[in-house]
N, C-alpha and C positions, 0 to 999 in steps of 0.2 A: 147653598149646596152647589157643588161646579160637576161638571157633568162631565161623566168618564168619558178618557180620551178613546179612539178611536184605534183597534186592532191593530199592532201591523202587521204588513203587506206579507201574501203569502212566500215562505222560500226565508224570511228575514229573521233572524232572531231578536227578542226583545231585550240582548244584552249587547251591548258594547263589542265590538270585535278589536283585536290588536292588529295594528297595521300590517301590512304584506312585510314579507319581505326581502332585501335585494336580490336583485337574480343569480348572483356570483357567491352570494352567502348559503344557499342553498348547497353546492356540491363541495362546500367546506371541507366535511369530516371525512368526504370518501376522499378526498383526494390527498387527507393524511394518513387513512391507512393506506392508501399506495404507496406512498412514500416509506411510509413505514417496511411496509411488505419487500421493496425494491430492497433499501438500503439491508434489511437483515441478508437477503441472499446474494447480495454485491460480498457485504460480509463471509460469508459461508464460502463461496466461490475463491476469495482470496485467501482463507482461510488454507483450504482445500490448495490452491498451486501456490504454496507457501513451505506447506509441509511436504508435497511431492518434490518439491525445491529441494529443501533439505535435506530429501532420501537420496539423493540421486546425486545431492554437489556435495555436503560436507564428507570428508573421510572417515571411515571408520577405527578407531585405533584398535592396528594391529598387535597382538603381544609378539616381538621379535625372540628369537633364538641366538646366541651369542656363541660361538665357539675361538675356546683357547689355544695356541699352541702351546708345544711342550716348553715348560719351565728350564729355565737357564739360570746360572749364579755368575755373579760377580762381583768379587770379596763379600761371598756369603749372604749376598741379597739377592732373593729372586725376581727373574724379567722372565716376562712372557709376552706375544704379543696378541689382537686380535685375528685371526685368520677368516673369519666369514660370520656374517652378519644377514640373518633372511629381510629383516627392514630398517633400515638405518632410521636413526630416533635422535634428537640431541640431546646433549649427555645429563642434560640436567633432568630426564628421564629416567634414568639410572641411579642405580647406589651400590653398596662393594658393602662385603662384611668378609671376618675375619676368620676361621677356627681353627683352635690352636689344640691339637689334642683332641679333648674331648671338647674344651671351652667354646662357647660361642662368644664374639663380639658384638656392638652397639654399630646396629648398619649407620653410613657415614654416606653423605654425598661425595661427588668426583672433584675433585680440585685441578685446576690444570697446573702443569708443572711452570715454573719452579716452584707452586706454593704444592700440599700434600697435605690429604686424609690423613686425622690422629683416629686410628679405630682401637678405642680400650679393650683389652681380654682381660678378666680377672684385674690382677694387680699390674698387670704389661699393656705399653702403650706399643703400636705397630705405626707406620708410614707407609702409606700407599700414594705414590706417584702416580701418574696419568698420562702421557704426552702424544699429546695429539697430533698427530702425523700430517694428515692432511689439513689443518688448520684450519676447518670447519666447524667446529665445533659440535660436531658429532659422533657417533660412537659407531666408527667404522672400519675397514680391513688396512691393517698396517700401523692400528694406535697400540700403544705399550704401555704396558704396566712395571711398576716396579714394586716391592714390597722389602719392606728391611726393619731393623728393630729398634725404630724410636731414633737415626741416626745412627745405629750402631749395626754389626752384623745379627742376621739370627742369631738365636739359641742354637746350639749342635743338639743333634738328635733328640728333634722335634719333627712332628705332622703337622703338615699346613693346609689345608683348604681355601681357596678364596673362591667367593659368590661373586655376581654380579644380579641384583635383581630390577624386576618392573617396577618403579614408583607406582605406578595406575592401583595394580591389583598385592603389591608386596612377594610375587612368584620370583623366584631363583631363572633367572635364563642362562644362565651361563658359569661356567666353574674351572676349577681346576686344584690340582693336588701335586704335592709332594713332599719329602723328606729332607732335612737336613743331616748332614753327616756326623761322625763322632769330633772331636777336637781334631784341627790337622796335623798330623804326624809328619813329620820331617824328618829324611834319612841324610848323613852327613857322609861327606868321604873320609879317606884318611888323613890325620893329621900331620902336615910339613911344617917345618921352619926355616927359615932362611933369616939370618943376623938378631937372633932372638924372638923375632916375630913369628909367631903362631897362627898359618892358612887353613882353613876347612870349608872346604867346598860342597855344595848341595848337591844332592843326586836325584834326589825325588821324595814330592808331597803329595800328601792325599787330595790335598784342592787345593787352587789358586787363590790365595788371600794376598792382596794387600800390603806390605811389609808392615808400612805402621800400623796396624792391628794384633804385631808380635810386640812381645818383651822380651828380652834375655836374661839372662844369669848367667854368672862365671866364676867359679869358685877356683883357688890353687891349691894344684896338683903333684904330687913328686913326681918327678921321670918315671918311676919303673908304673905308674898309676894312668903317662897318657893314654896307652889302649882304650880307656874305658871313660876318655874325656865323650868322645862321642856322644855315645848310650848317657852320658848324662845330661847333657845338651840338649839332645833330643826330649828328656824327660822332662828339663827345666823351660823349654822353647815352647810356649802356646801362645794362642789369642786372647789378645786382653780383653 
């Protein structure tokens, strides 16, 4: 029989302890959450003069106002130009549409000239011109418009509206209107001759067109029937 060992010592425990440990492992995990702590409000902070950045420097998109001057023809197509612009915008900003009567058109972006907006109405195609004045390529005081019929003149008495709208939001900024007129009438003077040939001279039309946008016809006459070549002339003279 061996004889029990002896107490230990008071203060000691009679188990095994696990060794110390280093001195620098000790403030380990507080020194991650400082780090922690630091870098989220470094975060927040950049955060924060990031977006006051942004309030303060990027622009806010203005919706501009567009005003038209009065509409002008020549050979039956209308010009008009821009006259004042509250924020100039480039034009691919922009788009045009058509209304013919009652009809609405398929709004169109801006083409710059020489190429042109096809804006369909119904079964009609239109041409809308653009020419940029300042060669900027923006949509400012002194750019023109042109509008005509597919290369051809307008329809006679017809209502036209043209838009101009926001791309951003699809609003209308800017417009304009007007009529075209009935077929041009053409007054003739009287009839002379001199060596068989046959002179008649113009006096006055309802609008300016074009010559090659008329056709003629001329039918024979008896003598006692010139009087009234005129009045027929007139009647058989339109725009093709």
């Amino acid at each position: 029989m061996q004889p029990t060992p002896p107490p230990p010592p008071v203060g000691q425990s009679r188990w095994p302890q696990p060794p110390p440990r280093p001195p620098g492992e000790k403030g380990f995990p507080i020194l991650i959450v400082v780090l922690v702590v630091v870098l989220v409000i470094g975060l927040l902070i950049a955060a924060f003069l990031l977006s006051a950045f942004l309030v303060f420097r990027t622009p806010v998109p203005v919706v501009p106002s567009v005003t038209l001057g009065g509409v002008g023809f020549s050979s039956r197509n209308a010009t008009f130009v821009v006259t004042s612009v509250s924020t100039t915008a480039p034009i691919g900003f922009f788009r045009v549409n058509l209304q013919v009567d009652s009809a609405i058109g398929t709004i169109q972006r801006i083409e710059l000239d020489p190429r042109y907006a096809t804006l369909p109405v119904q079964s009609q195609q239109y041409r809308v011109y653009f020419v940029d004045a300042g060669s900027n390529l923006t949509l400012s005081v002194g750019d023109r418009f042109v509008v005509n019929g597919n290369g051809t003149p307008l329809p006679a008495t017809t209502a036209f509206t043209f838009y101009i709208l926001w791309i951003l939001d699809g609003g209308v900024v800017g417009s304009t209107n007007w009529s075209t007129q009935a077929k041009t009438s053409v007054a003739f003077s009287s009839v002379t001759q001199s060596s068989g040939n046959a002179t008649i001279g113009v006096v006055g039309v309802s609008q300016a067109i074009e010559p090659s946008y008329y056709t003629v016809n001329l039918g024979s006459v008896l003598p006692q029937e010139q009087g009234s070549l005129c009045r027929r002339l007139v009647e058989r003279l339109s725009p093709s």
